[in-house]
N, C-alpha and C positions, 0 to 999 in steps of 0.2 A: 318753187323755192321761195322761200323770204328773205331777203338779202338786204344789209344795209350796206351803203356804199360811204366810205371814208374817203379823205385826201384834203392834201394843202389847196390851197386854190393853184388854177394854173394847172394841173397833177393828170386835166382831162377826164373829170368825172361827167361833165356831162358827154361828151363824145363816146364814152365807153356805155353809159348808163344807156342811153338809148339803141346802141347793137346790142348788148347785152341781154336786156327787155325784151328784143325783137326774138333773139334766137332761144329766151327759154319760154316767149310767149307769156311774159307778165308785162303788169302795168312799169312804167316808170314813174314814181310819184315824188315829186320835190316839193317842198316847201313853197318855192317859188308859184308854181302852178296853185297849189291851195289856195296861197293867199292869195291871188288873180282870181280865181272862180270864186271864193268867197264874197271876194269886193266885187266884182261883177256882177253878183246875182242877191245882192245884197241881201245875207244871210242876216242871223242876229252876230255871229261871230265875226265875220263879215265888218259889220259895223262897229262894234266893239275894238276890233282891230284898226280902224280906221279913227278913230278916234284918239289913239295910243298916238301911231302915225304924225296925225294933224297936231299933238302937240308936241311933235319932234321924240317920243319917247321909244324905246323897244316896249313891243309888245310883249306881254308876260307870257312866261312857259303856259301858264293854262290854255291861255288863249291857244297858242301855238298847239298844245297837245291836243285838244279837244277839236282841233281843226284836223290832225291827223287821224284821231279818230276817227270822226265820220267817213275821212274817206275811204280808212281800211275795211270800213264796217261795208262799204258798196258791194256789188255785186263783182265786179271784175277784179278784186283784187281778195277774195276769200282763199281763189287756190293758190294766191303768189303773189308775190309783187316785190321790187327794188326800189327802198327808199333812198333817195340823194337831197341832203341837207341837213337833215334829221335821223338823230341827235347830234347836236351839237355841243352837246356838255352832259357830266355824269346824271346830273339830276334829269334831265330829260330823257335821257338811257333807262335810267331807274323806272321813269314816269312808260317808258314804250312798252317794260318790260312787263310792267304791271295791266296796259290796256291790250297786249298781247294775250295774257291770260287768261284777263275778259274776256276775250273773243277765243278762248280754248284752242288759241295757237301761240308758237314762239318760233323767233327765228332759229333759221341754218344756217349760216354763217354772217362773218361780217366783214366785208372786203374793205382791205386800207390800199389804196395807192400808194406806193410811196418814192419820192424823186425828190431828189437834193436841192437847196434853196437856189443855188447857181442856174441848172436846167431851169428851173419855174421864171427865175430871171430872165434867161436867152428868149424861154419860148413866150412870155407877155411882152418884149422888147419888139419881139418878131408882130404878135399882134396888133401891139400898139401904132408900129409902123403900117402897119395893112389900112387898120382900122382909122388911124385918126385919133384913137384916144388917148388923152392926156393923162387918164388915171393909173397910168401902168410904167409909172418910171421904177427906175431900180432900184430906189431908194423905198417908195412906198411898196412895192414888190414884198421886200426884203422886213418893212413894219409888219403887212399883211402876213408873212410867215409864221414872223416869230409872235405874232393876235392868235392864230393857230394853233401853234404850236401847246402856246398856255390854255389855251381852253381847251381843246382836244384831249392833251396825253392822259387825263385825266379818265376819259372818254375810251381811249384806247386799251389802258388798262383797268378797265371796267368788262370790257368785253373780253379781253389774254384772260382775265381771273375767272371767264366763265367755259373758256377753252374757244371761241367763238372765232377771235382773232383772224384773219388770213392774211399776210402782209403778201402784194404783189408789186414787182418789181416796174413802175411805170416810166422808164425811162425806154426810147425806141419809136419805131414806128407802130402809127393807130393798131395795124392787125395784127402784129406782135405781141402788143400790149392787151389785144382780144384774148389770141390765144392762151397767155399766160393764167387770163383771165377763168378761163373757158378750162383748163385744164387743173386751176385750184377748187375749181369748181365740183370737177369730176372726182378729183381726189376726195375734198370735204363731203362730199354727197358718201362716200363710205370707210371714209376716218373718224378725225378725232371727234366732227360737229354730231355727228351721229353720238358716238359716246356720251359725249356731254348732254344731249336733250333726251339720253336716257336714260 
């Protein structure tokens, strides 16, 4: 399956992305991990990105998409894969959908978590305490949402307008939040996502 994984921060995308991966036997590909292996192995994109970086700027969509690119073009992620980070906005949606094509595939569906800004607050309050960190107070919690929220919806309803959408309920415990996971999955595997990429 090709699956894009959505959510607020805090929502447990990455804890879900990685059982998820395991049990349909795709890669898990983030944004985060690209750009490490890029700058790691010091690609040309790679460097280009680093350069953005070092003068404090975001790095442009290109960079970013042609960084996803390459790695969907690899071998382990032809028959599948779960992106988590990407896209983060309509134009990048636009831009997947288009190197999707390239590559004479397109996704199956596209999972949204979704949990109310109060839960995302309790559960980064809880990590904060664990962890030590100071960047997860309630206040910036609560900025980081509604950062989100404006870039995303945009994003979200990009994909509802393609039928693609799954909203799942990510409030609960991790294997609860699987299951729901794992059973929108079964249903889109021969609903609407089907329809729609026929």
């Amino acid at each position: 399956m090709r699956i894009v994984l959505v959510g607020p921060p805090g929502a447990g995308k990455g804890t879900q992305a990685e059982i998820i991966s395991a049990q349909l036997a795709v890669p898990h590909i983030s944004t985060g991990d690209i750009f490490r292996a890029n700058l790691r192995q010091g690609t040309e994109l790679g460097k280009s990105a680093q350069s953005y970086m070092d003068a404090g700027d975001l790095v442009p969509d290109e960079v970013v998409i042609a960084m996803v690119r390459d790695r969907l073009a690899e071998p382990d992620a032809t028959t599948g894969f779960l992106l988590d980070g990407f896209p983060r906005s309509r134009p990048q949606a636009e831009a997947l959908d288009g190197l999707l094509t390239d590559l004479g595939t397109s996704l199956d569906t596209v999972l949204e978590l979704q949990v109310d800004t109060e839960e995302v607050v309790r559960r980064l309050a809880m990590r904060s305490a664990e962890s030590g960190r100071a960047d997860d107070t309630a206040e910036t919690v609560r900025h980081r949402q509604e950062v989100y929220a404006q870039q995303t919806a945009p994003l979200v309803t990009h994909y509802a307008e393609q039928g693609l959408l799954n909203a799942v309920d990510a409030v609960g415990e991790v294997d609860e939040v699987t299951g729901r996971i794992m059973q929108a999955l079964g249903a889109e595997g021969t609903g609407r996502t089907s329809a729609a990429l026929a």
